[in-house]
C-alpha positions as a printed Julia matrix, in Angstrom:
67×3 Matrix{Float64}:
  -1.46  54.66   32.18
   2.46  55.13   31.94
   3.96  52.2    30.1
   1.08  51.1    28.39
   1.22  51.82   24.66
  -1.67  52.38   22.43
  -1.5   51.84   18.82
  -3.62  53.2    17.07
  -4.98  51.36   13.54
  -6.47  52.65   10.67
  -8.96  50.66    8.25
  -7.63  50.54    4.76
  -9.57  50.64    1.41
  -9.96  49.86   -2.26
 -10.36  53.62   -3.97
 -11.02  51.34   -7.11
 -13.83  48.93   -5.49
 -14.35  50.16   -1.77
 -13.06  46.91   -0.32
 -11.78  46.72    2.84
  -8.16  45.72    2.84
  -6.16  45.85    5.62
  -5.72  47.28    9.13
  -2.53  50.03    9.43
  -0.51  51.61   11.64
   1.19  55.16   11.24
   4.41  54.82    9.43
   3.2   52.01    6.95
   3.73  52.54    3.5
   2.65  49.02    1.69
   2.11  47.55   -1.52
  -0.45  45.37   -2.2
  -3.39  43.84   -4.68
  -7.39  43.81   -3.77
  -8.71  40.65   -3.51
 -11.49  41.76   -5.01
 -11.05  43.72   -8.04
  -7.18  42.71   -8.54
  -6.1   46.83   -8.68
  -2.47  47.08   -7.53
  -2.75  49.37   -4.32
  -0.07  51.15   -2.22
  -0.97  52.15    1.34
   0.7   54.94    3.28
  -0.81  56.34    7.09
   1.28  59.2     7.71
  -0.28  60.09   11.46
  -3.88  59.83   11.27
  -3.75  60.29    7.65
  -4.69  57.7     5.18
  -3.25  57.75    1.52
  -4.38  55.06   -1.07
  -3.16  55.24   -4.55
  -3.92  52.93   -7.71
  -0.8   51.9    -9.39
  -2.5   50.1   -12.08
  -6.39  48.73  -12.57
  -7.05  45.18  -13.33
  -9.68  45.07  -16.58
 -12.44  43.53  -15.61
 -13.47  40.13  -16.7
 -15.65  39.84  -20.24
 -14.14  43.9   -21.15
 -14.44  44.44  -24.47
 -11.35  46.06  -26.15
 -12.06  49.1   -28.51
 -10.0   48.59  -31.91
């Protein structure tokens, strides 16, 4: 199989929601915002490991505010 290249991908989640994001390849490091819950994600696959971090939590719709 010399000169064929596999690339391997890695399915992505939501920590906030569960919801599947995106498909990445080692060496991506990625911002982005779930479709679902609106949570501002960032993505990094260092070899075959995965790394998702909440940058900031969209309230959910209707929350009450405690004053």
């Amino acid at each position: 199989m010399e000169g064929i290249m596999v690339n391997e991908m890695f399915w992505t989640h939501c920590c906030h929601c569960g919801y599947r994001i995106s498909k990445s390849a080692p060496g991506t490091k990625s911002l982005l915002v779930c479709p679902k819950c609106g949570s501002e994600l960032e993505v990094a696959v260092d070899g075959k490991a995965v790394k998702v971090t909440v940058l900031k939590m969209k309230e959910p719709r209707g929350a009450v505010i405690a004053r």
